[in-house]
C-alpha positions as YAML, in Angstrom:
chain: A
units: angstrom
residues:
- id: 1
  name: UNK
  ca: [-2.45, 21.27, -22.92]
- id: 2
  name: UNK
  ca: [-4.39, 19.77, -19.82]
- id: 3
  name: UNK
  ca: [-8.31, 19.59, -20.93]
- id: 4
  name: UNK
  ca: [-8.66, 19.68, -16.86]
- id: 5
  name: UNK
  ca: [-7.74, 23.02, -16.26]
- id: 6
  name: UNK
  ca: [-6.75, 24.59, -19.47]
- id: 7
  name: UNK
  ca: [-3.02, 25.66, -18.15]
- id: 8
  name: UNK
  ca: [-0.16, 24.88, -21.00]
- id: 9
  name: UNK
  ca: [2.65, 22.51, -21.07]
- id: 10
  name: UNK
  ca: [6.06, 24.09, -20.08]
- id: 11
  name: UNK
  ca: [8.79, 23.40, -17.20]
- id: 12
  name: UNK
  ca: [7.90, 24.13, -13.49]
- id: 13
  name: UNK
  ca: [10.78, 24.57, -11.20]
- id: 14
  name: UNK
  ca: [10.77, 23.11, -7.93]
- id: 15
  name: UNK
  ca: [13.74, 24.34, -5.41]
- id: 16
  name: UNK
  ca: [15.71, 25.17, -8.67]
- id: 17
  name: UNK
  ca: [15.00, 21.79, -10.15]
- id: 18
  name: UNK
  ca: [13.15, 21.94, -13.56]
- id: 19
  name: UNK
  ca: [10.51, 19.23, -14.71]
- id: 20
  name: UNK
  ca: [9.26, 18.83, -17.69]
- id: 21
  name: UNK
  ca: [5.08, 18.84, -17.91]
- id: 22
  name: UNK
  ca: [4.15, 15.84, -19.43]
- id: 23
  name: UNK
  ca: [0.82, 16.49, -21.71]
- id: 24
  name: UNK
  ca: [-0.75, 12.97, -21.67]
- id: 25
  name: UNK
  ca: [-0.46, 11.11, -18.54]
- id: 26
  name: UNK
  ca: [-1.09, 7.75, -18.14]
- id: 27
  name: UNK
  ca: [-4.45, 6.36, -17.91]
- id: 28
  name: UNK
  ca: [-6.07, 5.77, -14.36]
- id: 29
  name: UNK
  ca: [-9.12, 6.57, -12.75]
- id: 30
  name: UNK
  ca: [-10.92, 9.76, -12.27]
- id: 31
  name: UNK
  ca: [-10.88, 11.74, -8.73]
- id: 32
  name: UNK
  ca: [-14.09, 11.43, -7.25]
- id: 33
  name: UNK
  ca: [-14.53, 14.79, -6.07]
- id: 34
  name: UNK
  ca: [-16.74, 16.00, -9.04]
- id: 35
  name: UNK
  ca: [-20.81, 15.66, -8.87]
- id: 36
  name: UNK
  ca: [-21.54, 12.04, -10.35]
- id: 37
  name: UNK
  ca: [-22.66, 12.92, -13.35]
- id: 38
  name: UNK
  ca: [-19.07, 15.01, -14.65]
- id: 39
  name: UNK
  ca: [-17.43, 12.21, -15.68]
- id: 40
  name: UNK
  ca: [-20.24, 8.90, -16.74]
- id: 41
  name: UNK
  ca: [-23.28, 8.30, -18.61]
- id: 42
  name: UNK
  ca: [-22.53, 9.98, -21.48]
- id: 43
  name: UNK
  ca: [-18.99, 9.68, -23.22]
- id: 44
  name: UNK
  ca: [-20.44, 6.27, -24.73]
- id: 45
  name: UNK
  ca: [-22.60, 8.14, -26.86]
- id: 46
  name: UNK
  ca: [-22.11, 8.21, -30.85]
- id: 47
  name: UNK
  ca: [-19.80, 11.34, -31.78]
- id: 48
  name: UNK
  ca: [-22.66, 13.12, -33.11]
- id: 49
  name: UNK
  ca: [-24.39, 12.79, -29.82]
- id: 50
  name: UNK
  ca: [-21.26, 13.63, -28.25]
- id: 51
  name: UNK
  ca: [-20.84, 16.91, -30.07]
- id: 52
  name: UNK
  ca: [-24.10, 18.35, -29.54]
- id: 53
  name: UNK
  ca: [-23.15, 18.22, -26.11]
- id: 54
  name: UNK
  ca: [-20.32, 20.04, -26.95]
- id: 55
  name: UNK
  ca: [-21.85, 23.03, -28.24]
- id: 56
  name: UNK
  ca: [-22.76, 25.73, -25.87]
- id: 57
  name: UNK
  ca: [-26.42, 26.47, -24.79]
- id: 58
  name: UNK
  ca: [-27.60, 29.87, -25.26]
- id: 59
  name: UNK
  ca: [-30.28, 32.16, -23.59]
- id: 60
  name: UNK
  ca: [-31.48, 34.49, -21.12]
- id: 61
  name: UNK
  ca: [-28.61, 36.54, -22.04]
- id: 62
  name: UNK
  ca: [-25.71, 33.70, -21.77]
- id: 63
  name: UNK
  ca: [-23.66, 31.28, -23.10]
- id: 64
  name: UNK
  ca: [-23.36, 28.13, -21.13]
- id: 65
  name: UNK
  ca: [-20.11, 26.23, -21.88]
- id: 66
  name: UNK
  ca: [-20.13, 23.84, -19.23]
- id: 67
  name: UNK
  ca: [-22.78, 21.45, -20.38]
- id: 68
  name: UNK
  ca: [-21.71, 17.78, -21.79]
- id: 69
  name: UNK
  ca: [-20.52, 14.56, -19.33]
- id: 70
  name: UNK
  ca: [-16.63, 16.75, -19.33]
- id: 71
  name: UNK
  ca: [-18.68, 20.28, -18.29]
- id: 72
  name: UNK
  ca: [-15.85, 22.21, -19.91]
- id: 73
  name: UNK
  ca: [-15.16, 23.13, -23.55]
- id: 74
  name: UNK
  ca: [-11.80, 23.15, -25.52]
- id: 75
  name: UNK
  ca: [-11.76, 23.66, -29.20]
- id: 76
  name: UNK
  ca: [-10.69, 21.10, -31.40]
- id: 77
  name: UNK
  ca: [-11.82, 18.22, -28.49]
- id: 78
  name: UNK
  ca: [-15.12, 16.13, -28.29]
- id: 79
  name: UNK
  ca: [-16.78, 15.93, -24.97]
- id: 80
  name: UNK
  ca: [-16.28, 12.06, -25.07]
- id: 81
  name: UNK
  ca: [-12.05, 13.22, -25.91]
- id: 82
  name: UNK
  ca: [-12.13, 15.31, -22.87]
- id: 83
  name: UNK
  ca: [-13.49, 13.13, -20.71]
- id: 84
  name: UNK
  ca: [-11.00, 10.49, -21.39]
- id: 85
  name: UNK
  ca: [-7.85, 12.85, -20.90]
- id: 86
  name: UNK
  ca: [-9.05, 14.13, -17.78]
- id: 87
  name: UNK
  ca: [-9.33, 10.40, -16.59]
- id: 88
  name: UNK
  ca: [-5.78, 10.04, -17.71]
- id: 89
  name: UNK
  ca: [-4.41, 12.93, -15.89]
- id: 90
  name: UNK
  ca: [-6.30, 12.84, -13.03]
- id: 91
  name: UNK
  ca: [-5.88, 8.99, -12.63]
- id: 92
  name: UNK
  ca: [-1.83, 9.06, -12.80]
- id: 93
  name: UNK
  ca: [-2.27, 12.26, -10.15]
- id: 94
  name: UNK
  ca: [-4.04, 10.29, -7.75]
- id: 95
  name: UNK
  ca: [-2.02, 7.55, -7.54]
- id: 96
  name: UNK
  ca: [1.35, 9.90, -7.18]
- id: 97
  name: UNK
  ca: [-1.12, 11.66, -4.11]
- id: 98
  name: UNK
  ca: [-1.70, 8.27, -2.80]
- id: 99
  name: UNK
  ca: [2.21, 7.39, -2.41]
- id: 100
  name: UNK
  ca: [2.56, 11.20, -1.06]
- id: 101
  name: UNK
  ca: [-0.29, 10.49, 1.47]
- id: 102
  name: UNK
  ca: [0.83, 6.90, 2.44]
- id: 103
  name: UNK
  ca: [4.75, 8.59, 2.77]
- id: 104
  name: UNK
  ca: [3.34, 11.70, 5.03]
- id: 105
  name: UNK
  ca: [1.27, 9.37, 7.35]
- id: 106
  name: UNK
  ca: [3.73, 7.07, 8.16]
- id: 107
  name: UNK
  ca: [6.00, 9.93, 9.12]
- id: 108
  name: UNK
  ca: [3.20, 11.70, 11.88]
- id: 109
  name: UNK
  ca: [2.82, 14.69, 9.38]
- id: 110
  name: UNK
  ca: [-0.44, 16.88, 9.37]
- id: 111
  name: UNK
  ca: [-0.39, 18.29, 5.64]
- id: 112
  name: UNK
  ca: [-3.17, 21.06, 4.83]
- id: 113
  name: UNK
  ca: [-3.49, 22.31, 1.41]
- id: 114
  name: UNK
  ca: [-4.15, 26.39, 1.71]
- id: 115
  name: UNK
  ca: [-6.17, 27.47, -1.59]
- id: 116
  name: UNK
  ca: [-7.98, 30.25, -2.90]
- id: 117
  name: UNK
  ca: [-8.27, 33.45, -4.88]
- id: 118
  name: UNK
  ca: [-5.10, 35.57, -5.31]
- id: 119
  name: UNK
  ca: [-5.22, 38.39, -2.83]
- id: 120
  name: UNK
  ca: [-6.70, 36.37, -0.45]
- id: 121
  name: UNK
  ca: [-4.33, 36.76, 2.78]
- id: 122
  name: UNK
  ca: [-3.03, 33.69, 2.44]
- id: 123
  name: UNK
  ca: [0.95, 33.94, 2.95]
- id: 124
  name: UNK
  ca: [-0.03, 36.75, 5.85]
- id: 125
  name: UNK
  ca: [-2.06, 33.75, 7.19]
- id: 126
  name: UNK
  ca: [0.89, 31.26, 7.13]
- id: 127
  name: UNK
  ca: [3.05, 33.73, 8.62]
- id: 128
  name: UNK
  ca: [1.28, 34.31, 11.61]
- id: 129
  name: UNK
  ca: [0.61, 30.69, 11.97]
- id: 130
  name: UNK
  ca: [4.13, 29.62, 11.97]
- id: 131
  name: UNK
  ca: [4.91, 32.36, 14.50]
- id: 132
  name: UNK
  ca: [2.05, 31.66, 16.94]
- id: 133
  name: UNK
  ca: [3.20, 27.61, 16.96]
- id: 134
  name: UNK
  ca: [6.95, 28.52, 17.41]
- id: 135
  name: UNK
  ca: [8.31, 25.99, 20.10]
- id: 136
  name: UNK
  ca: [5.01, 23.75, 19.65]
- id: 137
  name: UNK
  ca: [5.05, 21.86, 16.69]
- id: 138
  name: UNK
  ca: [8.27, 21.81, 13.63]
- id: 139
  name: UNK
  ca: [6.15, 23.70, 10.61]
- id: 140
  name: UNK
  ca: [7.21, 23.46, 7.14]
- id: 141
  name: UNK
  ca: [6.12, 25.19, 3.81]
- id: 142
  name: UNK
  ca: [5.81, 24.23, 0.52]
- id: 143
  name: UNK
  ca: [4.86, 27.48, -2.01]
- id: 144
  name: UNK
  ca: [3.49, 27.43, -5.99]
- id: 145
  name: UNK
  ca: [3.39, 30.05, -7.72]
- id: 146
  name: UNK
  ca: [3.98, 30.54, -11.25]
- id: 147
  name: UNK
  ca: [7.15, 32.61, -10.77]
- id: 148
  name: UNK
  ca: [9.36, 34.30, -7.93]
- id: 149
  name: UNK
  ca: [10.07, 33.34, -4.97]
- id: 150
  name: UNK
  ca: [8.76, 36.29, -2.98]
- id: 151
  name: UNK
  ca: [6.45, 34.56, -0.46]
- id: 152
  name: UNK
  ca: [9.07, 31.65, 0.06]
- id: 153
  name: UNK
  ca: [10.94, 34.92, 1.49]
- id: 154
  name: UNK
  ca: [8.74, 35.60, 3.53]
- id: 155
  name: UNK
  ca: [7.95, 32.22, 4.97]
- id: 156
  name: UNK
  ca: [11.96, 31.73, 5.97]
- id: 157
  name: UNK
  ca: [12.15, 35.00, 7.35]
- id: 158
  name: UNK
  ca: [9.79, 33.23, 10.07]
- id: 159
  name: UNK
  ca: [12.24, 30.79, 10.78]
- id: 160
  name: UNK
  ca: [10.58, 28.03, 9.00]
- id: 161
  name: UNK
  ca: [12.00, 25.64, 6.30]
- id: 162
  name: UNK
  ca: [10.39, 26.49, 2.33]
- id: 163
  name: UNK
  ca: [10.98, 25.41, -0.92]
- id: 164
  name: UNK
  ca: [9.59, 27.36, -3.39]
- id: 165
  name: UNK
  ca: [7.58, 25.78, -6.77]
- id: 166
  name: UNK
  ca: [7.42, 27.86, -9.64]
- id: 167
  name: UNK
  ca: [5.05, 26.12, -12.07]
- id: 168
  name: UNK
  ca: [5.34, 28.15, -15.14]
- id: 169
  name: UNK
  ca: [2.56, 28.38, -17.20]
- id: 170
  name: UNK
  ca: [0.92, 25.69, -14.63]
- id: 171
  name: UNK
  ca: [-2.10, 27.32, -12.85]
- id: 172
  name: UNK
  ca: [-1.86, 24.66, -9.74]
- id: 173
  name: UNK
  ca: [0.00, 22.46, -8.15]
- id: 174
  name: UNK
  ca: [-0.03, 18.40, -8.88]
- id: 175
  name: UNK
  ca: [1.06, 15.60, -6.88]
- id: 176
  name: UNK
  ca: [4.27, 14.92, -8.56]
- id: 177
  name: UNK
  ca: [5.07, 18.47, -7.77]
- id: 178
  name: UNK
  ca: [4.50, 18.10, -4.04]
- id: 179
  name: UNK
  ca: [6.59, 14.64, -4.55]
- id: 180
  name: UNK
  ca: [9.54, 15.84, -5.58]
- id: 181
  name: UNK
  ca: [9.42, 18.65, -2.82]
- id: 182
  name: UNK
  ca: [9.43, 16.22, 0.18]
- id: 183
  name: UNK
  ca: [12.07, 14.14, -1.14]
- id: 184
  name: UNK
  ca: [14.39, 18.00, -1.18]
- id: 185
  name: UNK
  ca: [12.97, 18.75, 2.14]
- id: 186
  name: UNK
  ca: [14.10, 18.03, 5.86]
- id: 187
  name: UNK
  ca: [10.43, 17.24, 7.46]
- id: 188
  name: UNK
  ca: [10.47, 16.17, 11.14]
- id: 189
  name: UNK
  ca: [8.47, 13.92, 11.66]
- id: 190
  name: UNK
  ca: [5.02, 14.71, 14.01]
- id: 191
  name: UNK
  ca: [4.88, 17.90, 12.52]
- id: 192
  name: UNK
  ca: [3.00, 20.28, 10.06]
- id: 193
  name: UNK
  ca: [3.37, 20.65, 6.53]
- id: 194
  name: UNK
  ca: [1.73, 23.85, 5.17]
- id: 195
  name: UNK
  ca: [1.30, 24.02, 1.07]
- id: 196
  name: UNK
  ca: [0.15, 27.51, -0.21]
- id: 197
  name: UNK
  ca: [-1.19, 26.38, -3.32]
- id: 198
  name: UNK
  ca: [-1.51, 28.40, -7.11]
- id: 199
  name: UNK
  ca: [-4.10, 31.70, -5.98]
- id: 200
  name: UNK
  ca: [-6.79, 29.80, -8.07]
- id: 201
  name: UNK
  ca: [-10.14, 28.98, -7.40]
- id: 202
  name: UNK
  ca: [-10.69, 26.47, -10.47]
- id: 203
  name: UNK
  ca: [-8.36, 23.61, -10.99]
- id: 204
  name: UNK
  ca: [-6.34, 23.11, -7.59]
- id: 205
  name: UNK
  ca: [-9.94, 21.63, -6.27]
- id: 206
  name: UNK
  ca: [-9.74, 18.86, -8.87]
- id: 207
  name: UNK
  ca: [-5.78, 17.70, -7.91]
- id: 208
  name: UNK
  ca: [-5.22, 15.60, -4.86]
- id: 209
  name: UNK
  ca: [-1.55, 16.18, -3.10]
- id: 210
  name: UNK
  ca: [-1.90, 13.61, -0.51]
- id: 211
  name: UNK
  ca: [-2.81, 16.75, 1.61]
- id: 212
  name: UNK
  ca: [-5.24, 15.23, 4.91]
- id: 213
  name: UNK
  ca: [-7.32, 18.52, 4.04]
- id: 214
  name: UNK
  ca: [-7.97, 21.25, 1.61]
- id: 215
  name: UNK
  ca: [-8.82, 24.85, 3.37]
- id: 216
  name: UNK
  ca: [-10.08, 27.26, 1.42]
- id: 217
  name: UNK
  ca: [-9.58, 30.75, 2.19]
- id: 218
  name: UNK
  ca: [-12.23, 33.50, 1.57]
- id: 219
  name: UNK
  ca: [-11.23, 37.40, 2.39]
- id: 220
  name: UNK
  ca: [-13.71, 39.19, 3.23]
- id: 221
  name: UNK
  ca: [-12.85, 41.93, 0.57]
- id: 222
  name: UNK
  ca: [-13.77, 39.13, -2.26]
- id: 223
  name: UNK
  ca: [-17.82, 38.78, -2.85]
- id: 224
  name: UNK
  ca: [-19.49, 36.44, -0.94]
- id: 225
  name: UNK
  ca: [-21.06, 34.64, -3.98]
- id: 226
  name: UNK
  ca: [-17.64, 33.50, -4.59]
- id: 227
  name: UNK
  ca: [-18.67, 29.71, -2.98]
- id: 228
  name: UNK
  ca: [-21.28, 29.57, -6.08]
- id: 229
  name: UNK
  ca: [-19.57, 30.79, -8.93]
- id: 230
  name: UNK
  ca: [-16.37, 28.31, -7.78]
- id: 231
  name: UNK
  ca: [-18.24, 25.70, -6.72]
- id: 232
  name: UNK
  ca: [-15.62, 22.81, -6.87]
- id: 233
  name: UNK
  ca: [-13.35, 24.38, -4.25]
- id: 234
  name: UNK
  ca: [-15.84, 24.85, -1.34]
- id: 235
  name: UNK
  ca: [-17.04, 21.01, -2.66]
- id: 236
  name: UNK
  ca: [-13.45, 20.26, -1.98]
- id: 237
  name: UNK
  ca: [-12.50, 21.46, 1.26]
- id: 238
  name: UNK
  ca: [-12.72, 20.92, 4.74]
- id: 239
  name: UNK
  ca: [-12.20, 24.02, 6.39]
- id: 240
  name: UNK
  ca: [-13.18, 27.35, 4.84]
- id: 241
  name: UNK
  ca: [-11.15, 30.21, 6.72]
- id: 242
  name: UNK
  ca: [-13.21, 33.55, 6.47]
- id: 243
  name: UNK
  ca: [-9.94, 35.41, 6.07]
- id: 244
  name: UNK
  ca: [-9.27, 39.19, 7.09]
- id: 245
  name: UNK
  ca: [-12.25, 40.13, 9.53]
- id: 246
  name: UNK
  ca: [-10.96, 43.37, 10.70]
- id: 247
  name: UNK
  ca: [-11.72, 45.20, 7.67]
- id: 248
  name: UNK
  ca: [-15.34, 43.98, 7.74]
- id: 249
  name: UNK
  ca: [-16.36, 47.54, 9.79]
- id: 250
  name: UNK
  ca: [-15.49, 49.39, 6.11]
- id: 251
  name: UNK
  ca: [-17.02, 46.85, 3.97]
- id: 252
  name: UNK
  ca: [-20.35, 45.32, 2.84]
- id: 253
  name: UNK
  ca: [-19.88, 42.01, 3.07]
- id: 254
  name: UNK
  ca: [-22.53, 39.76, 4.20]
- id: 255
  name: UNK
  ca: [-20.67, 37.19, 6.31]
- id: 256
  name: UNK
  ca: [-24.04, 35.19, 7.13]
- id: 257
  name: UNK
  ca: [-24.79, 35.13, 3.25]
- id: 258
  name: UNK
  ca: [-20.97, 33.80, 2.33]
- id: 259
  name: UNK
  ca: [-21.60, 30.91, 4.75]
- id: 260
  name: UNK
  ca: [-24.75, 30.00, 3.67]
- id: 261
  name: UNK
  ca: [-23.74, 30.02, 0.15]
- id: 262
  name: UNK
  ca: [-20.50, 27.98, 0.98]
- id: 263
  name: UNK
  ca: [-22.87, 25.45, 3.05]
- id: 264
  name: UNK
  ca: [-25.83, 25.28, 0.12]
- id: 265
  name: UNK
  ca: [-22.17, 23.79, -1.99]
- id: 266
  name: UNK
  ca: [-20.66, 21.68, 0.61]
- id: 267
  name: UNK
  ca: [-23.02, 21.04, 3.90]
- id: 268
  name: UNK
  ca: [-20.17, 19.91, 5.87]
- id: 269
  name: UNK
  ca: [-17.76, 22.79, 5.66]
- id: 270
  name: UNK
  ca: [-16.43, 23.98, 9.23]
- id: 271
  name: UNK
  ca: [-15.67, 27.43, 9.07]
- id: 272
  name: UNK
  ca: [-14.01, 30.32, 11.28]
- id: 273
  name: UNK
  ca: [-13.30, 33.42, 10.27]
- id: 274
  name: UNK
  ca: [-10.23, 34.97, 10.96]
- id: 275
  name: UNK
  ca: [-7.68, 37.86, 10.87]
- id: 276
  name: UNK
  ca: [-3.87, 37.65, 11.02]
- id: 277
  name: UNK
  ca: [-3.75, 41.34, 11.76]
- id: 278
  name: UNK
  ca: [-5.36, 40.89, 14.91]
- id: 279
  name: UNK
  ca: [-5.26, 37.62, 15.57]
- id: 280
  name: UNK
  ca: [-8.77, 37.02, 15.64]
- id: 281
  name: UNK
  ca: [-10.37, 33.53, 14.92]
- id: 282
  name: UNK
  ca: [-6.64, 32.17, 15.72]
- id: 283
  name: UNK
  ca: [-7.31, 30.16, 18.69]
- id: 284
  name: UNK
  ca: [-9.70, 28.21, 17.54]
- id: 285
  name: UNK
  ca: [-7.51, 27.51, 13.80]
- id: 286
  name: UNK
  ca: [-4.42, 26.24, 15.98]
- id: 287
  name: UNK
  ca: [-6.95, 24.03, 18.01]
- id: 288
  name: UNK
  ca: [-8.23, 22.72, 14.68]
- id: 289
  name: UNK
  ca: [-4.86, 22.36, 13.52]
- id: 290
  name: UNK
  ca: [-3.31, 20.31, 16.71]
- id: 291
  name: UNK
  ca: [-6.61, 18.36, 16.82]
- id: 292
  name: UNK
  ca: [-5.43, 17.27, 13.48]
- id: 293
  name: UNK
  ca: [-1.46, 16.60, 14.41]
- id: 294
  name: UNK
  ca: [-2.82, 14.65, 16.76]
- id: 295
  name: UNK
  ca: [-4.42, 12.75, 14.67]
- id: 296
  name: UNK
  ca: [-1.82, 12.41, 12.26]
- id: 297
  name: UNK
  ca: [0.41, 11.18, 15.18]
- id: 298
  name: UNK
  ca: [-1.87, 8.22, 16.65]
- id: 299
  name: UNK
  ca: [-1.90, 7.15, 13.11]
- id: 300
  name: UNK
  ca: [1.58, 6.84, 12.68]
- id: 301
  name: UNK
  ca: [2.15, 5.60, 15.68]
- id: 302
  name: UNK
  ca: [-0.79, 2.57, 15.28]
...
């Protein structure tokens, strides 16, 4: 089991390939996307100290499991256990993201990792992105999700190249994943690599794919208190897309409120909200986007 995001071992299947999910990485160094005090100052503590940090907190109505230097609780596992699997896992992840990043860069490719909630508009997103760059830019799609291959479908029916990853009982997508995907896939080079990640607001923020940007998508027809209760995701990304606008005439969402509560997590966020029923907010996502091909393409070119 992976103390990170509590998903189980099992086979994922990328493209029709099956890999094995190995349980125990090796060790390596922890992501440094978490708050500075996740992951330090506390796992040298004696076990007894270590365990009391373990226990939930209760009060006002609540238990609290997310106390403790690992802020997450699995049974059988000290804090000070947890802490030093997640180090492992996330440590052999990053350096697999690293060779994915170093590979993508030298090749002129703009890579985006698209997460959020399931439900969230996200493969009706891609789809009207690949059509609106059609004879601009190549576009390529990786998909994860734990089974089918429904919104690969979907994504070839545009034309574009996808390979679907099924990960099983895997709730997100990991860097040897994405890996073995671009060594199956024919990527031009200068152009855009789109990966619709698990629908998961929890553990995709904590795995690096060698993406140049997270985006986090937010539909309108979720609550906009979803940046607080999932704080690691917003923390994460770039680019929050305010997804499916149109239907904001029959609902109550507070759009002001969601991006205030998305900023109070992660000040820097750029955000436009958009609709790929009507195309709204478009123009200025394909401007971000070719702002970033560009980008990608003086760096491969340097």
């Amino acid at each position: 089991m992976c103390t990170v995001c509590g998903c189980g071992g099992g086979e994922a299947t990328i493209g029709g390939m099956r890999r094995q999910q190995a349980a125990r990485p090796a060790a390596g160094e922890t992501r440094g996307w978490k708050p500075a005090d996740h992951a330090h100052g506390h796992h040298h503590h004696h076990e007894h100290h270590d365990e009391a940090a373990h226990a939930p907190t209760a009060g006002d109505g609540h238990l609290h499991f997310g106390h403790g230097p690992a802020h997450a609780h699995a049974p059988g596992l000290s804090q000070s256990q947890m802490v030093k699997i997640e180090r492992d896992i996330l440590g052999k992840n990053d350096a697999l993201a690293a060779a994915n990043r170093r590979h993508l860069a030298e090749r002129g490719i703009f890579a985006l990792n698209l997460v959020s909630s399931p439900g969230s508009g996200k493969t009706t997103l891609l789809v009207r992105t690949i059509r609106e760059l059609a004879g601009r830019v190549p576009v390529a799609v990786i998909e994860g999700d734990q089974q089918t291959e429904f919104d690969a479908e979907r994504i070839r029916a545009t034309g574009a190249p996808a390979l679907q990853i099924n990960t099983g009982k895997g709730c997100h997508l990991d860097a040897d994943m994405v890996g073995r995907a671009l060594r199956q896939m024919p990527l031009a080079d200068d152009s855009l690599l789109l990966v619709e990640n698990v629908g998961n607001l929890v553990c995709p923020a904590a795995f690096d794919l060698g993406e140049a940007h997270k985006v986090a998508i937010l539909s309108v027809t979720e609550g906009e208190d979803k940046p607080l209760k999932y704080p690691d995701m917003f923390a994460a990304a770039d680019l929050m897309l305010l997804n499916k606008v149109d239907l904001l005439p029959h609902l109550s969402f507070d759009v002001e409120r969601a991006i205030d509560y998305a900023r109070r997590v992660n000040p820097r966020l750029a955000v436009i909200r958009t609709s790929a029923t009507t195309g709204e907010g478009f123009g200025e996502w394909l401007a971000w986007i070719e702002a970033g091909l560009a980008r990608a393409r003086r760096g491969a070119a340097s």
